[in-house]
Biopython code that builds the backbone (N, CA, C, O; Angstrom):
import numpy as np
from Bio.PDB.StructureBuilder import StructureBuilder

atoms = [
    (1, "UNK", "N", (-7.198, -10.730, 0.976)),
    (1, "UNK", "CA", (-6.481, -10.952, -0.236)),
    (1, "UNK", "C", (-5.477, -9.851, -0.560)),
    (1, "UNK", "O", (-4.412, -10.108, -1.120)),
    (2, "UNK", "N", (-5.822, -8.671, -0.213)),
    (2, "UNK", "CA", (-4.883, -7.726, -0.644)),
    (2, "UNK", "C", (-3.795, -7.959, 0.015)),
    (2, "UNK", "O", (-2.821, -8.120, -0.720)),
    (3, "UNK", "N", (-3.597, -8.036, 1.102)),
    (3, "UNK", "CA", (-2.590, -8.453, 2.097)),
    (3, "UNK", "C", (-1.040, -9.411, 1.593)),
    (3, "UNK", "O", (0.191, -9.410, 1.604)),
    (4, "UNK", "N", (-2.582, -10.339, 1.078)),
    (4, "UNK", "CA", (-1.257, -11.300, 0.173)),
    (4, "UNK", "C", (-0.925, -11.076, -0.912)),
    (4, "UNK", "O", (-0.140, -11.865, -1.437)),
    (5, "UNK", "N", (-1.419, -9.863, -1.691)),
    (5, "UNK", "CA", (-0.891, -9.051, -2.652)),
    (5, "UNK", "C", (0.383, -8.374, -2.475)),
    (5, "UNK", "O", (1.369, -8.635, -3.165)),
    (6, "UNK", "N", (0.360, -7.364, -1.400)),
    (6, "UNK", "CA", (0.656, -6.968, -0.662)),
    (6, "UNK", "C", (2.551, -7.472, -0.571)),
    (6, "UNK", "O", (3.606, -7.282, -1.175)),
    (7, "UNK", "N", (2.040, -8.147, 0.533)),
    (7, "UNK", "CA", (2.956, -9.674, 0.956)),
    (7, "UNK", "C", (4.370, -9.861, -0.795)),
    (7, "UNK", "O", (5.571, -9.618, -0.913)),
    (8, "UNK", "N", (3.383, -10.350, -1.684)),
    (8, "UNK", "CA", (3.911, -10.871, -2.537)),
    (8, "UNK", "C", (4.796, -9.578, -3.029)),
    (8, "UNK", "O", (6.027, -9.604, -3.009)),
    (9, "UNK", "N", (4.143, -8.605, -3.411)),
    (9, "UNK", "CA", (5.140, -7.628, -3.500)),
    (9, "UNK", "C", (6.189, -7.026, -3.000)),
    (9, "UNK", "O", (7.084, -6.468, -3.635)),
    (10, "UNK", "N", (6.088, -7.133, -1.900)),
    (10, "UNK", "CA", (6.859, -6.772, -1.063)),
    (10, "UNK", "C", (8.369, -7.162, -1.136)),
    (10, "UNK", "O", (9.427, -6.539, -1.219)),
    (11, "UNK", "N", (7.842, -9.003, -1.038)),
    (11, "UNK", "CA", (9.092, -9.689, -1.184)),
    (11, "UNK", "C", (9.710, -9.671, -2.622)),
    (11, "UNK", "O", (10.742, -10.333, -2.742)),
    (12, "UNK", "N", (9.294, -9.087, -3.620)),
    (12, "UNK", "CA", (10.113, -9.115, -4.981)),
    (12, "UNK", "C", (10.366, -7.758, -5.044)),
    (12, "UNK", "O", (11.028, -7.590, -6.068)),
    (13, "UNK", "N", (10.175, -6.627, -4.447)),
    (13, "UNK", "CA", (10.016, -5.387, -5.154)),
    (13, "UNK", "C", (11.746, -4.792, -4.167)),
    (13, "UNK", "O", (12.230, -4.833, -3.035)),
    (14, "UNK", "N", (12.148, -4.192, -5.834)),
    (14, "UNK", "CA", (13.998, -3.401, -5.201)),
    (14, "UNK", "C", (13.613, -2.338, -5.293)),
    (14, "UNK", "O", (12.531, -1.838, -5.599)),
    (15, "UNK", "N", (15.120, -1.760, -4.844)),
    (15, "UNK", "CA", (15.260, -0.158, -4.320)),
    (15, "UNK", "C", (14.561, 0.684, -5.830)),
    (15, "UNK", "O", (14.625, 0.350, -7.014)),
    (16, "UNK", "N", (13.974, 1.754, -5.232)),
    (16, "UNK", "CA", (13.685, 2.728, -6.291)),
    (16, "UNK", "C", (12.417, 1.987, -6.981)),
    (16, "UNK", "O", (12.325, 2.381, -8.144)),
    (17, "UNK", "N", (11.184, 0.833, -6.578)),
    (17, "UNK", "CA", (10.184, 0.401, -7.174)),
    (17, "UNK", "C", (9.251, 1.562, -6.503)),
    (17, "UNK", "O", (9.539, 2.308, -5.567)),
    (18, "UNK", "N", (7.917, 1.481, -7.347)),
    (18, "UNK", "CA", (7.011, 2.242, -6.628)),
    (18, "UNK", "C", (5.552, 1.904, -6.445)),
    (18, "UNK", "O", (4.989, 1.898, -7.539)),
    (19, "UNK", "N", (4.634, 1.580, -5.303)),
    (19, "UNK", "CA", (3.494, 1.132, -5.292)),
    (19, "UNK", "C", (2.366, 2.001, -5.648)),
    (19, "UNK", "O", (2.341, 2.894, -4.800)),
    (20, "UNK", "N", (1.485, 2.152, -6.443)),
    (20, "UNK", "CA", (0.700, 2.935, -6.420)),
    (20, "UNK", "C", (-0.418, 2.595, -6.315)),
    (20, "UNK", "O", (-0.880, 1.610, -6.891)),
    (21, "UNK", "N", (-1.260, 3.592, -5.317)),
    (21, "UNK", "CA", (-2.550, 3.335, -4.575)),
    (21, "UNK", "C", (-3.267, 4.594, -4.102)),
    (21, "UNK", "O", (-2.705, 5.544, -3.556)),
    (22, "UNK", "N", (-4.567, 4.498, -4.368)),
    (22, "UNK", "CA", (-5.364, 5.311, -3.732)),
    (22, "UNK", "C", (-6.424, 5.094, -2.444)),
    (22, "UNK", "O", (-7.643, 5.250, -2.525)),
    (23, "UNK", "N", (-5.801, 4.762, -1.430)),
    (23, "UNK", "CA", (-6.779, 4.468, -0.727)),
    (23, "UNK", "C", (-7.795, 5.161, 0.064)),
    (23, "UNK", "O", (-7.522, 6.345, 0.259)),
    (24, "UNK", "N", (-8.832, 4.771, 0.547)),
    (24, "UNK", "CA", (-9.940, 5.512, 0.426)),
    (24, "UNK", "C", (-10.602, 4.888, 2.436)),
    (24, "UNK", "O", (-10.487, 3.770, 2.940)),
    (25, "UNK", "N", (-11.051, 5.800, 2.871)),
    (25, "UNK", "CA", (-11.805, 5.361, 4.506)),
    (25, "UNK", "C", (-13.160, 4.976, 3.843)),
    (25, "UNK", "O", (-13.388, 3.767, 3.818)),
    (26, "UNK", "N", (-13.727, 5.475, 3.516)),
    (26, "UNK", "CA", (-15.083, 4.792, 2.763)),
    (26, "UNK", "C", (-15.252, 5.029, 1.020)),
    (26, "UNK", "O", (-14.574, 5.736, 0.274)),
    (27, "UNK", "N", (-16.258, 4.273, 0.759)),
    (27, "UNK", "CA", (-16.340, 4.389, -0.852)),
    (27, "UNK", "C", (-17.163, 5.404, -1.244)),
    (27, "UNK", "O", (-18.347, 5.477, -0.916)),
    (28, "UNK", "N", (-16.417, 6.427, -2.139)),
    (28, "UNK", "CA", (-17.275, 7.326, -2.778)),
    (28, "UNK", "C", (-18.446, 6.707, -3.489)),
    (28, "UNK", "O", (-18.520, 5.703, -4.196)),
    (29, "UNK", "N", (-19.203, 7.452, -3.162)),
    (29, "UNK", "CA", (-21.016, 7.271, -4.381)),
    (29, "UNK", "C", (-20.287, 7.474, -5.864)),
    (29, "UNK", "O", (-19.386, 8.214, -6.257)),
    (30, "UNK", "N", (-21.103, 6.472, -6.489)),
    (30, "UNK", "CA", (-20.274, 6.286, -7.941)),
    (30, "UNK", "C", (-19.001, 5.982, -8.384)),
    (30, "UNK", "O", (-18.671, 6.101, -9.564)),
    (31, "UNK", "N", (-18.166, 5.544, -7.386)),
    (31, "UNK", "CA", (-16.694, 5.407, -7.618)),
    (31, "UNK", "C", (-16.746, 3.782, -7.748)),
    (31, "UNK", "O", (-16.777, 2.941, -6.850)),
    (32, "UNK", "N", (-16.744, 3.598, -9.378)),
    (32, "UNK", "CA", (-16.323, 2.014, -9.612)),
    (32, "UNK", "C", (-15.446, 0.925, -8.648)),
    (32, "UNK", "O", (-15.746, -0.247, -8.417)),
    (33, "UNK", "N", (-14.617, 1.457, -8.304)),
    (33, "UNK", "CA", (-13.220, 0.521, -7.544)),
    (33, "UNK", "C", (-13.403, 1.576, -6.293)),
    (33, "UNK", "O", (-12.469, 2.315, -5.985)),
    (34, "UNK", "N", (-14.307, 1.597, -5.786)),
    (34, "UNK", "CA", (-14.610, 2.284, -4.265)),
    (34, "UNK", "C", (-14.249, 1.426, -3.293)),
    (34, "UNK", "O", (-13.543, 1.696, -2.322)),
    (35, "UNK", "N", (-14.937, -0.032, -3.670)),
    (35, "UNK", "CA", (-14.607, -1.066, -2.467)),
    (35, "UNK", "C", (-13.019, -1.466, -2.332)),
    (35, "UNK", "O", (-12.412, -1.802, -1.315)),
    (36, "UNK", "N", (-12.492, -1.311, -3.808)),
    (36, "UNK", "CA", (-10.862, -1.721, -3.655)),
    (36, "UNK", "C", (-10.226, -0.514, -2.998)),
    (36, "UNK", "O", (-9.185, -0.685, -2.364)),
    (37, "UNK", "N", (-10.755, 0.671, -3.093)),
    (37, "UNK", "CA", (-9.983, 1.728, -2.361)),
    (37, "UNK", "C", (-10.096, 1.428, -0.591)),
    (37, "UNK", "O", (-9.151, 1.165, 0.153)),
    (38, "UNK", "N", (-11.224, 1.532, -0.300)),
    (38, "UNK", "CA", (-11.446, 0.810, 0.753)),
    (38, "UNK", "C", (-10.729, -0.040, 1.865)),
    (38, "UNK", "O", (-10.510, 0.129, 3.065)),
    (39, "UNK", "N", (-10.352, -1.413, 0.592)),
    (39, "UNK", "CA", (-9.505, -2.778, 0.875)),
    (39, "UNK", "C", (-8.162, -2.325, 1.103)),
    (39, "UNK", "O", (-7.433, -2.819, 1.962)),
    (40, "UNK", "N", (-7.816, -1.339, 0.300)),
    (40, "UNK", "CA", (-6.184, -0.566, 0.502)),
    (40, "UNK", "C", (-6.121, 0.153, 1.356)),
    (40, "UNK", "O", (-4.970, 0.197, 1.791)),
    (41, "UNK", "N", (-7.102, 1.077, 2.099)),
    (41, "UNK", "CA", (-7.112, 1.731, 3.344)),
    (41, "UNK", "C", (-6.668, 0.769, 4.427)),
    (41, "UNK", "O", (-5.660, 0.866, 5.128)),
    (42, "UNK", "N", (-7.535, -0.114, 4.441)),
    (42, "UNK", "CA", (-7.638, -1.039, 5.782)),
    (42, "UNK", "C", (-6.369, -1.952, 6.194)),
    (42, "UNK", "O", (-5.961, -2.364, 7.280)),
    (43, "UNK", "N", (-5.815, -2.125, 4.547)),
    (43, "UNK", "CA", (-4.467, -3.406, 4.558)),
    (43, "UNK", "C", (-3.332, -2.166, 5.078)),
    (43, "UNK", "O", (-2.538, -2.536, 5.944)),
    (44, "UNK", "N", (-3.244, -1.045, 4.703)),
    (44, "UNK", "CA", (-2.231, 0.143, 4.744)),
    (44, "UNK", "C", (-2.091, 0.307, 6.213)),
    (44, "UNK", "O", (-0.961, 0.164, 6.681)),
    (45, "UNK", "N", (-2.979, 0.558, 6.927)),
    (45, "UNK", "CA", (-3.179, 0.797, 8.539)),
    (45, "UNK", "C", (-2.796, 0.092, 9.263)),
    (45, "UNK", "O", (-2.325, 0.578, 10.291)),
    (46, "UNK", "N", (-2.798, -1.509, 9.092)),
    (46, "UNK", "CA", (-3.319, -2.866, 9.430)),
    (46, "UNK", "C", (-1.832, -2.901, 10.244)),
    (46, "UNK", "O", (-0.777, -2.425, 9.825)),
    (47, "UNK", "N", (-2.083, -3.691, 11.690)),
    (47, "UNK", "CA", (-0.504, -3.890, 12.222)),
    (47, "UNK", "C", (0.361, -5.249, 11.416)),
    (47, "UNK", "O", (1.498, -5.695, 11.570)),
    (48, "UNK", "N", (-0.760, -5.630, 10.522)),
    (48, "UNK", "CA", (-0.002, -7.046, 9.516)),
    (48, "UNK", "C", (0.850, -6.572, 8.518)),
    (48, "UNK", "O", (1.777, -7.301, 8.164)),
    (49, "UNK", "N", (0.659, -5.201, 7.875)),
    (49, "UNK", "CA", (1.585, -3.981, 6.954)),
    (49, "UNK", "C", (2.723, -3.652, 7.664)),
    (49, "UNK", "O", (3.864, -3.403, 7.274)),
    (50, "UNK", "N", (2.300, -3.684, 8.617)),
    (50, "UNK", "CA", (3.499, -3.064, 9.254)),
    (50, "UNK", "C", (4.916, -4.018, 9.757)),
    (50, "UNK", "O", (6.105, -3.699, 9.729)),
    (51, "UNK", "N", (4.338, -5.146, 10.161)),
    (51, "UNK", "CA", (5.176, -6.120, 10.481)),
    (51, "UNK", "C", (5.715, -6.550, 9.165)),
    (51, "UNK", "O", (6.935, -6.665, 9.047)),
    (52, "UNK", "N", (4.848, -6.822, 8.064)),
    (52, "UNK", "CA", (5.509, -6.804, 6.731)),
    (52, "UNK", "C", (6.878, -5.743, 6.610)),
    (52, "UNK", "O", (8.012, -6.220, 6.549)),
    (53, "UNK", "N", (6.603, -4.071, 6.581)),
    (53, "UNK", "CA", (7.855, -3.966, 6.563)),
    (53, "UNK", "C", (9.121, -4.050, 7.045)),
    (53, "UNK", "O", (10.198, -4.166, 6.459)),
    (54, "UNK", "N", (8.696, -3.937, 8.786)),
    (54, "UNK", "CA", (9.566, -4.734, 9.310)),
    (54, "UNK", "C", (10.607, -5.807, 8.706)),
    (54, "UNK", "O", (11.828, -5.674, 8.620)),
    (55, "UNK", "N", (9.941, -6.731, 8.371)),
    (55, "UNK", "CA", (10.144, -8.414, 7.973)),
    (55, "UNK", "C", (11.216, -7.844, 6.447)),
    (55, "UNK", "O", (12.370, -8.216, 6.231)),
    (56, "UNK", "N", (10.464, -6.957, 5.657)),
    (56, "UNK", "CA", (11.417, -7.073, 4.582)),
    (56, "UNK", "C", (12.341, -5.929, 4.697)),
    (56, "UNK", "O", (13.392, -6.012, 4.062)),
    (57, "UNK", "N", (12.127, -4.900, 5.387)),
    (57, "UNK", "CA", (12.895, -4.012, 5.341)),
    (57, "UNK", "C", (12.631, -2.874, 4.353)),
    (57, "UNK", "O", (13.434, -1.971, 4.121)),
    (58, "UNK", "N", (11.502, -3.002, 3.830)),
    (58, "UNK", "CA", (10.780, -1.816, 3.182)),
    (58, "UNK", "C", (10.789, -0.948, 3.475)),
    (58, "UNK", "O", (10.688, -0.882, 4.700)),
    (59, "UNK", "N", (10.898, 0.355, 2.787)),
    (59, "UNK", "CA", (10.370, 1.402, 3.875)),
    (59, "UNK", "C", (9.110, 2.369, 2.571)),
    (59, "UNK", "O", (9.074, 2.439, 1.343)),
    (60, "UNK", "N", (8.632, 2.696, 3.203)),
    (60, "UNK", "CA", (7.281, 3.686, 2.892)),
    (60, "UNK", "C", (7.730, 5.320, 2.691)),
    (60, "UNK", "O", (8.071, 5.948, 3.694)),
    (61, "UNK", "N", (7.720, 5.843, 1.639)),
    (61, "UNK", "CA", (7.789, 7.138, 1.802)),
    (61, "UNK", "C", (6.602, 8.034, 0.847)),
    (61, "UNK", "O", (6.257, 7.450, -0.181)),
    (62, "UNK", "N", (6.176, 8.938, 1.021)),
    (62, "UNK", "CA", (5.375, 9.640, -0.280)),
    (62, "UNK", "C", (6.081, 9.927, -1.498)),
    (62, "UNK", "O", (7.245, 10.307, -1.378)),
    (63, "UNK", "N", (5.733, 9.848, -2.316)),
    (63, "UNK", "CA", (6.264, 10.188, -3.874)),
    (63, "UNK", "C", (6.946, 11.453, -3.987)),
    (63, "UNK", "O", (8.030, 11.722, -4.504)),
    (64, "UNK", "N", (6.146, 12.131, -3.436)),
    (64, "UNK", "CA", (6.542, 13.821, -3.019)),
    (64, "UNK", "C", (8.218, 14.083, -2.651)),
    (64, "UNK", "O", (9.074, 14.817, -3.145)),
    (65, "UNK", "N", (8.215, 12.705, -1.084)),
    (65, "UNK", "CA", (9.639, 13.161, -0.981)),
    (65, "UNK", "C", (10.398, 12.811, -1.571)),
    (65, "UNK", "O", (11.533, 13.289, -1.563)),
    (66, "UNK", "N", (9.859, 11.437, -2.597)),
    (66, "UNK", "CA", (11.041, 10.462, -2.970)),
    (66, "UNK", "C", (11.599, 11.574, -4.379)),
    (66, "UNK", "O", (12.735, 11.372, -4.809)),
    (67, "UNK", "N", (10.905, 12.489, -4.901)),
    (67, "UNK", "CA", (11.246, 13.274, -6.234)),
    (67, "UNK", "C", (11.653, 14.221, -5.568)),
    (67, "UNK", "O", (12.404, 14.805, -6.350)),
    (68, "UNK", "N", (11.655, 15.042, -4.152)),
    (68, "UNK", "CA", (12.055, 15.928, -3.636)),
    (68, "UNK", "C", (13.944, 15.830, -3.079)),
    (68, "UNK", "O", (14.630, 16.821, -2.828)),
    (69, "UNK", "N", (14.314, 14.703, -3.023)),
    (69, "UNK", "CA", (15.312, 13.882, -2.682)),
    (69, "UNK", "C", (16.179, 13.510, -3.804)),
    (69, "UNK", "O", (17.136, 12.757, -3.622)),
]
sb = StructureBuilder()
sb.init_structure("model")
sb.init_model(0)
sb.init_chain("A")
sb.init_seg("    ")
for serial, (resi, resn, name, xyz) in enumerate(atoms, 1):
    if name == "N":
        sb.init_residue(resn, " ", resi, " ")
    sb.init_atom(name, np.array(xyz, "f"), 0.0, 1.0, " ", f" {name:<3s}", serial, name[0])
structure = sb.get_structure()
């Protein structure tokens, strides 16, 4: 499902939008939305993300550089 979250965003989102996410390799003990961090690790990695940006022409940068820029 995230994927097609994902997906959907992708295709509406213009220059200068920003995704925000914390994703996570496993779920912290006690962390409410552990499993959604999780779900965002796995979709982020995924060669289906990637062909996504491909496809739209997205590109990925950290926040860091985009305010450093």
């Amino acid at each position: 499902g995230y994927l097609r979250l994902l997906r959907g965003w992708l295709d509406a989102c213009a220059d200068g939008d920003v995704l925000m996410c914390h994703p996570a390799e496993a779920a912290p003990a006690g962390d409410p939305i552990g499993a959604a961090r999780v779900q965002e690790f796995e979709a982020l990695e995924s060669v289906q993300f990637g062909r996504m940006l491909q496809d739209t022409g997205v590109q990925v940068l950290p926040l860091s550089r985009i305010l450093a820029g």
